[in-house]
C-alpha positions, -999 to 999 in steps of 0.1 A, spaced: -530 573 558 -508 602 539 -485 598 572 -483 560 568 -476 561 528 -448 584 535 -428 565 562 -431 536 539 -413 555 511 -392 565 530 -380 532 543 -380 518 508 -355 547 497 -333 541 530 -336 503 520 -326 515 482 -299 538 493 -281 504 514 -288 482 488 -271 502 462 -242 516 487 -236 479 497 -230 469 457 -209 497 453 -185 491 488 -186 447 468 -174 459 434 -151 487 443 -134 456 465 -140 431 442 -125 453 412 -92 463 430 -86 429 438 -94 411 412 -94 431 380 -123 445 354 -128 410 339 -120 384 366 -156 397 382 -185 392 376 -221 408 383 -230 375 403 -195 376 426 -207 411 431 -243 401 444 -232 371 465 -204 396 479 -232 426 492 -253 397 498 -283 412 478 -299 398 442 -275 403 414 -305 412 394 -307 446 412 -268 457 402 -293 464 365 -317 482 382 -292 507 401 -261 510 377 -273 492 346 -246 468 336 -209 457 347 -191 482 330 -212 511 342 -206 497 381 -176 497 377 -173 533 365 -195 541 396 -169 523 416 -141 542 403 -154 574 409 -166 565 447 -127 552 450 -116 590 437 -142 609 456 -122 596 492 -89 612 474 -113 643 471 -114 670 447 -87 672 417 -57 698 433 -48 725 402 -10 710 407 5 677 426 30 667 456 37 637 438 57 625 470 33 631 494 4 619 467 24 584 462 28 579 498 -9 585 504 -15 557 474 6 529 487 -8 536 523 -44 529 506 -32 497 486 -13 484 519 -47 487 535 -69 474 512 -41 448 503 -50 454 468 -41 480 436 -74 494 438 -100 495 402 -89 523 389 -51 505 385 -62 471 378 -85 486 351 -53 507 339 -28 473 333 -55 449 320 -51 448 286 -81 428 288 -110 455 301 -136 468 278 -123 496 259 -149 519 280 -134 508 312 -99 515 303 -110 545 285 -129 560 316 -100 549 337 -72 568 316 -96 602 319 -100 595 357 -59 595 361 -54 628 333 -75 646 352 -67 636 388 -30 629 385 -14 637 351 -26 672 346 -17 684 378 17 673 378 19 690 345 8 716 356 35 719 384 63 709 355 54 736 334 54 765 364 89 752 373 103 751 335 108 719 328 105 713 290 72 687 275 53 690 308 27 667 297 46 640 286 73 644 317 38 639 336 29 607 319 65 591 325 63 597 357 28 587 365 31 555 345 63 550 373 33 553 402 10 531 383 37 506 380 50 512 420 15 508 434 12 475 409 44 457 417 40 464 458 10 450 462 22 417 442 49 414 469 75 403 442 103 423 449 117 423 485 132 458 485 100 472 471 81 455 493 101 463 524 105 505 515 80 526 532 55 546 517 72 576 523 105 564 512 91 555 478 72 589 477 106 606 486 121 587 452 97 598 430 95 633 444 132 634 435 127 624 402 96 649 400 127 678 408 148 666 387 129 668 357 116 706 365 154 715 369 164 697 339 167 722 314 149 723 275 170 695 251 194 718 230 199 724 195 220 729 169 246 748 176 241 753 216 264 736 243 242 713 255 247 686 228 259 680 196 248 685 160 205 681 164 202 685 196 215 650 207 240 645 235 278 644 230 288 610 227 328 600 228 326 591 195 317 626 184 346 638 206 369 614 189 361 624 154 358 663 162 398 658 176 409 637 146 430 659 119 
């Protein structure tokens, strides 16, 4: 009898453990394609082809699957690195989103101006800590001046990459390779750690302030 009660446990947990896993694979797809609000807990159901009722039961409502289905998306990636390739990171990315033929949640929750505040909220933590504070990280070991804002600027560009590709609006986009794009950004990644700290008064590096030279400060600086 003991024997018995136990193999049927543990067929319901293995029947629990699908049930749930097969929810999670439906929104994680469902959300990169489709965005935070375009889904809803019943497209979800029909998708994993179990009760919608149960998505309460395991995850307790929409916003919480999604943040489930976020953080599955980011545990593939794997752990947070303590600085970031961003060329060999964006090439990665767009590899994902060709195969999925989608953004991915975690991007569609980031543009939609239309997700719950939580969602967007949990999605901007997910990309500070996975993306943004590594490459700041990286920034501020090779000098470059405002790490964490350089970061953001240049994240926001991988955001917006990953976004336009996948919409297949721009042919030259479209047609670049993953690599070729990550090579771009990489540059730009360099370029920003060799730029040196914005001047100040006084310094060569810009005028009066801190602000580049224009020709109009030349002009009036020559005039008697």
């Amino acid at each position: 009898m003991t024997g018995s009660g136990t193999d049927r446990s543990r067929g319901r947990k293995r029947d629990s453990d699908a049930t749930r896993a097969a929810l999670l694979t439906a929104a994680r797809d469902l959300f990169g394609r489709h965005g935070y609000e375009a889904v809803t807990l019943k497209d979800i159901g029909e998708r994993a082809g179990v009760d919608a009722s149960l998505i309460a039961r395991y995850f307790g409502n929409k916003a919480a699957v999604y943040r489930s289905a976020v953080a599955e998306d980011s545990r593939e990636v794997g752990a947070p690195a303590e600085t970031l390739d961003l060329g060999a990171f964006t090439a990665y990315a767009l590899h994902r989103a060709d195969r999925r033929g989608a953004p991915g949640p975690l991007v569609q929750a980031l543009l939609s101006r239309s997700s719950a505040q939580e969602v967007r909220a949990s999605a901007a933590d997910e990309m500070r800590t996975r993306l943004i504070s590594p490459l700041a990280n990286r920034l501020a070991a090779e000098g470059a001046d405002d790490p964490a804002g350089r970061a953001e600027v240049l994240i926001s560009c991988l955001i917006g990459v990953i976004a336009l590709r996948s919409s297949n609006l721009f042919d030259g986009l479209s047609a670049m390779s993953p690599e070729a794009i990550g090579a771009i950004l990489e540059a730009a990644v360099q370029a920003h750690a060799e730029q040196a700290p914005h001047g100040t008064f006084g310094d060569d590096t810009g005028g009066a302030e801190g602000r580049p030279t224009s020709p109009q400060d030349e002009t009036t600086s020559s005039s008697p």
